[in-house]
Every structure is written in C-alpha cells, then in structure tokens.
C-alpha positions as CSV (number, residue, x, y, z in Angstrom):
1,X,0.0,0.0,0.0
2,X,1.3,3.4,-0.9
3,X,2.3,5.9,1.7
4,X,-0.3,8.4,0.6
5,X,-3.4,5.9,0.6
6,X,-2.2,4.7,4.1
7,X,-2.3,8.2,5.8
8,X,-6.1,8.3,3.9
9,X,-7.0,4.9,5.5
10,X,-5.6,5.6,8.8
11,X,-7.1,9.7,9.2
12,X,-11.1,7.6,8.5
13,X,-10.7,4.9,11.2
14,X,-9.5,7.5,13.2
15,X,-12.9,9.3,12.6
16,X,-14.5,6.2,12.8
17,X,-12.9,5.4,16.4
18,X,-12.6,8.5,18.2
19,X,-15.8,9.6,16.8
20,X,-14.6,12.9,16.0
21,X,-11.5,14.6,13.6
22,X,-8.1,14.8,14.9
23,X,-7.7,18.2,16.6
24,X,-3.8,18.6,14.6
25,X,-1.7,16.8,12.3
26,X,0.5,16.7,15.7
27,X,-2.0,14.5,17.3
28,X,-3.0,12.2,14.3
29,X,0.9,11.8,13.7
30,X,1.6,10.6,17.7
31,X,-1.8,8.1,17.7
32,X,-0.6,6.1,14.6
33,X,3.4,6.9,15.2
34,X,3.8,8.7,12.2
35,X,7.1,11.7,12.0
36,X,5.3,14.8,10.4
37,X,7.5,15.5,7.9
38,X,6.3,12.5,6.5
39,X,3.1,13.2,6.5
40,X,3.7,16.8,5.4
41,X,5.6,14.6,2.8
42,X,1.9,13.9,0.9
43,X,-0.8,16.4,2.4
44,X,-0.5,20.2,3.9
45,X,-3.4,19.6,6.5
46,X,-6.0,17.4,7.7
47,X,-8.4,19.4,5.3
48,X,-6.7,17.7,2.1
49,X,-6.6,14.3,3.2
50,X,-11.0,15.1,3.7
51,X,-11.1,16.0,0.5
52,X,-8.8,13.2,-1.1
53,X,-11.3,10.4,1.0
54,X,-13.7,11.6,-1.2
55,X,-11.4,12.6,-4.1
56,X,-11.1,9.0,-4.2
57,X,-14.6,7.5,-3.9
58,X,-15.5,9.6,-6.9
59,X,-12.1,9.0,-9.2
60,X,-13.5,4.7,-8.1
61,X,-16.9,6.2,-9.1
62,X,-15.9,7.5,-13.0
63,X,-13.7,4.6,-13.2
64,X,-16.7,1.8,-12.8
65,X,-18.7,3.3,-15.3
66,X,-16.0,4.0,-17.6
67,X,-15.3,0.4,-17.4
68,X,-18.9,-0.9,-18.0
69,X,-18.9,-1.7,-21.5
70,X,-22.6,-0.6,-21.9
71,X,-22.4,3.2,-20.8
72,X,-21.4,4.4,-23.9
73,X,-24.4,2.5,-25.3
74,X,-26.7,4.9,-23.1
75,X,-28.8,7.6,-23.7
76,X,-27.8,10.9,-21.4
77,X,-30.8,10.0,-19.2
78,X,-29.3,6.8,-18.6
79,X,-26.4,7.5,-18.3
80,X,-27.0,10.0,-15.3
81,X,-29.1,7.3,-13.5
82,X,-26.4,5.1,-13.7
83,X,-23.8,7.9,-12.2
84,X,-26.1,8.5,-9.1
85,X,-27.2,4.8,-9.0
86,X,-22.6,3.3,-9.4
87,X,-22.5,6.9,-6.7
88,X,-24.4,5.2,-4.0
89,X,-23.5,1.8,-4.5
90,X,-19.6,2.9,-3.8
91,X,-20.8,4.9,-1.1
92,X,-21.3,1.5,0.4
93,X,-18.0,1.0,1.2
94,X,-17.6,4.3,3.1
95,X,-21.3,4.3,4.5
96,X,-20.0,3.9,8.4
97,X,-17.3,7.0,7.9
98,X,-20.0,9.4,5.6
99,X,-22.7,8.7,8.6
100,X,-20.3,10.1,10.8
101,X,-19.0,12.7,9.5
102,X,-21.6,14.2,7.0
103,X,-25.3,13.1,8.4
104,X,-26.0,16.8,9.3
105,X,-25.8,17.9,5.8
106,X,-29.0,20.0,4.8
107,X,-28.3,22.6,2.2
108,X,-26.0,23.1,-0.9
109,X,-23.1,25.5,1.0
110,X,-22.4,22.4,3.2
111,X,-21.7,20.6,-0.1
112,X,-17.8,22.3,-0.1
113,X,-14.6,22.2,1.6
114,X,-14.3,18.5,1.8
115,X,-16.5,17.5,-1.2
116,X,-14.8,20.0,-3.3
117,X,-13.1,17.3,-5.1
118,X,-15.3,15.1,-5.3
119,X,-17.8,17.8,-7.2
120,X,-15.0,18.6,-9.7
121,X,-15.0,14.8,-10.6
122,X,-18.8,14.8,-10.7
123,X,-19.7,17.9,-11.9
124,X,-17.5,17.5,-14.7
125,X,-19.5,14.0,-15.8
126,X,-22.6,15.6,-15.4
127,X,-21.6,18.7,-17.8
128,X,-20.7,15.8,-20.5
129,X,-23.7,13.9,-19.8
130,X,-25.9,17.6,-20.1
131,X,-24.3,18.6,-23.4
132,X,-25.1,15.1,-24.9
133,X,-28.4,15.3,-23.7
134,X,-28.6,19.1,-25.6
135,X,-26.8,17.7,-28.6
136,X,-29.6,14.5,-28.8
137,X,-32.3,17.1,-28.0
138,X,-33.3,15.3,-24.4
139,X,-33.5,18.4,-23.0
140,X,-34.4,21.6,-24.1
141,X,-31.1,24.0,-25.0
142,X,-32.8,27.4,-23.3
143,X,-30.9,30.8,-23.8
144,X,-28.4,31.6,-20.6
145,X,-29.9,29.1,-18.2
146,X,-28.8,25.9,-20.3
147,X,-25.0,27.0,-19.5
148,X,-26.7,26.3,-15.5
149,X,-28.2,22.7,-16.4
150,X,-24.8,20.5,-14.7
151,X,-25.1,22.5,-11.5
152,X,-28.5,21.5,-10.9
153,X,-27.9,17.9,-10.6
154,X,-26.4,19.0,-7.1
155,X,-29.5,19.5,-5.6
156,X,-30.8,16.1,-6.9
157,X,-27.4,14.7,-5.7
158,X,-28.1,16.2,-2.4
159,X,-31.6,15.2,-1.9
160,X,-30.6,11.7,-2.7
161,X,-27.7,11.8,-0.4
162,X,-30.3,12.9,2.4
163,X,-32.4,10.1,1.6
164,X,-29.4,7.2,1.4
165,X,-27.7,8.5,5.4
166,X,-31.8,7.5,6.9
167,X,-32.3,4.5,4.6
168,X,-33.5,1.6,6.4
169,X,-34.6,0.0,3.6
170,X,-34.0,-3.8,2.0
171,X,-31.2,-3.2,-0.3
172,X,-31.4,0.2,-0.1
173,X,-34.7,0.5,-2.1
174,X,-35.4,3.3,-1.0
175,X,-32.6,5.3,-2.4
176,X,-33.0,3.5,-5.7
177,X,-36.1,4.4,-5.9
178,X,-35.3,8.3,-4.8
179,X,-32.7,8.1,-8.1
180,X,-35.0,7.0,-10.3
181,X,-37.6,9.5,-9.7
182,X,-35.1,12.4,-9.3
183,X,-33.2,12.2,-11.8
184,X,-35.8,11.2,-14.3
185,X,-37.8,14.3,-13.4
186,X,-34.6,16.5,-13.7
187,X,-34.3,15.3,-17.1
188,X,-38.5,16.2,-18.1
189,X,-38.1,19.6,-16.2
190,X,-35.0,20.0,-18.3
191,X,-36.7,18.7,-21.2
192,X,-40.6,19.5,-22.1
193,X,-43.2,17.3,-19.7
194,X,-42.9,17.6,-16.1
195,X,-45.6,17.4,-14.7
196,X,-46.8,13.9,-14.4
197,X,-43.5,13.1,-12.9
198,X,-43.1,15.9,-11.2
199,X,-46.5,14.9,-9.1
200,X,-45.1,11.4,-8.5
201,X,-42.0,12.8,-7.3
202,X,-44.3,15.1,-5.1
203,X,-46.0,12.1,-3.6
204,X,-43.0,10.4,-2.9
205,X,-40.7,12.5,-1.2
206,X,-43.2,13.6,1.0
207,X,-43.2,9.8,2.2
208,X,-38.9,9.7,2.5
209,X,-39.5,13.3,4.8
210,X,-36.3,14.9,3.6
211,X,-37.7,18.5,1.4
C-alpha cells in the first residue's frame, strides 16, 4: 500500500474510532506513530486528506462506469441514473465514515470544503452527460440558463444523499427508488413534460421526509 493511501485509510478509522477529527496533524501523527514531515511529505493539512477520502470514492466512481462496456451505449438519461445509482452503490464502502461525519448535511453551501473534489470529478460528468443530452435534443437547450443545467444535478445529488444517510430499507430501495424518480424528473423539467413526474416525485418525497 502506498504511503499516501495509508495516511487516507488511517485519518477515517480515526474518525471512525474517536468519533470525531483529529484536533492537529500533531495529534493524528503521535496516535498512529507517524514523523510529520512524512506526512507533510503527501498532504499540507487534515483538510486535504478530507477532500482526497472523497477525491477517491469519486475518481472509483468514473472509473466503474468508464469500465462498464454498456455506458457508452446509453442515452444521457441513462447515463445519469447510472452515475447516481454506481455513486451510491460505492458509497457502500464508506457508509459507516459518511454517517459520521456528513449526516447533518441540509443545504447546498455544506456541499464544499471536503467534497470540493469530489464535485469537480462529478460535476464535470454531469456537464458531458448535459451537453449530450442538448446535442440529442433530451432536454431543451434554453438561452443563458442551459450554461446552468450541470449545476442543478447538485441538488438532486443532495436530496438523494439525504435520503441514502436514513435509509432503512432492504437493499437500499429506498434510495433506488429516490434516483430514479429524481433524476428522471430532472431530465422532463430539463426537457418539455414535467408534470406527471413531477407529481409522483411530489408524492414520494413527502413519504422519505427529507424537502
């Protein structure tokens, strides 16, 4: 294992453990015996390694779909379900340490700092899987707002993420079922008939309590 993913794996179970973030990089360098010039070595503060926990998720994230020999068969539609639905499966892995640390997230400005890595990574999909969608005419290409379309999938992304941190659900069902309806009606707001799914959506987020 390299250096730099070892100082990752070690900062989360000390999360996990303590329940709370090291107060220094003096204090997470004594408890796992670590010299700090070798940690300055790979990371300035206890901020970056944050943001490269979930700098990595989403780099495993692209690289899953990238490898699925079917995306590039997909319509932008799909292709956006199946970033939120690969999103939450990998999540999976990291569930106990993004409880923890992020289960009091409510609004978009809490979405930065930590995750701002991680939404470079995604944002940057979604703005590929948008301009398709424009290009293919799956979504209407309005004046000035259509430069905005990417940055809206952050509030689905957010509303889903709500919904996976209280899912109690077999299998997560529940969050599959908050992808499918989100994103779907994302793409018919985007596009030229939202209402029908924008009243199903309605129905069932009132039911998941989260908006």
């Amino acid at each position: 294992m390299k250096k730099e993913e070892s100082l990752v794996k070690q900062y989360v179970e000390f999360e996990l453990l303590e329940g709370r973030a090291p107060n220094s990089v003096f204090e997470f360098c004594k408890h796992f015996k670590i010299k700090e010039p070798t940690f300055y070595k790979y990371f300035n503060s206890l901020k970056q390694i944050r943001k490269k926990v979930l700098g990595d998720i989403s780099s495993t994230i692209l690289d899953r779909l990238d490898q699925d020999k079917n995306y590039t068969e997909f319509n932008a539609n799909e292709k956006a379900l199946a970033l939120f639905f690969t999103t939450f499966e990998s999540f999976l892995d990291d569930r106990s340490y993004l409880i923890s640390k992020y289960d009091k997230i409510s609004d978009l400005k809490e979405l930065s700092g930590d995750w701002d890595l991680f939404f470079t990574h995604f944002d940057e999909r979604m703005n590929l899987i948008v301009e398709e969608a424009k290009q293919n005419q799956e979504v209407k290409d309005r004046p000035y707002i259509g430069n905005y379309y990417g940055r809206s999938f952050k509030l689905v992304f957010l509303y889903v993420f709500r919904v996976w941190l209280n899912d109690e659900s077999e299998n997560f069902e529940t969050t599959d079922a908050a992808i499918e309806k989100s994103v779907n009606l994302a793409f018919e707001f985007l596009g030229h008939s939202p209402l029908d799914s924008l009243i199903d959506f309605g129905k069932f987020a009132m039911k998941t309590k989260v908006v």
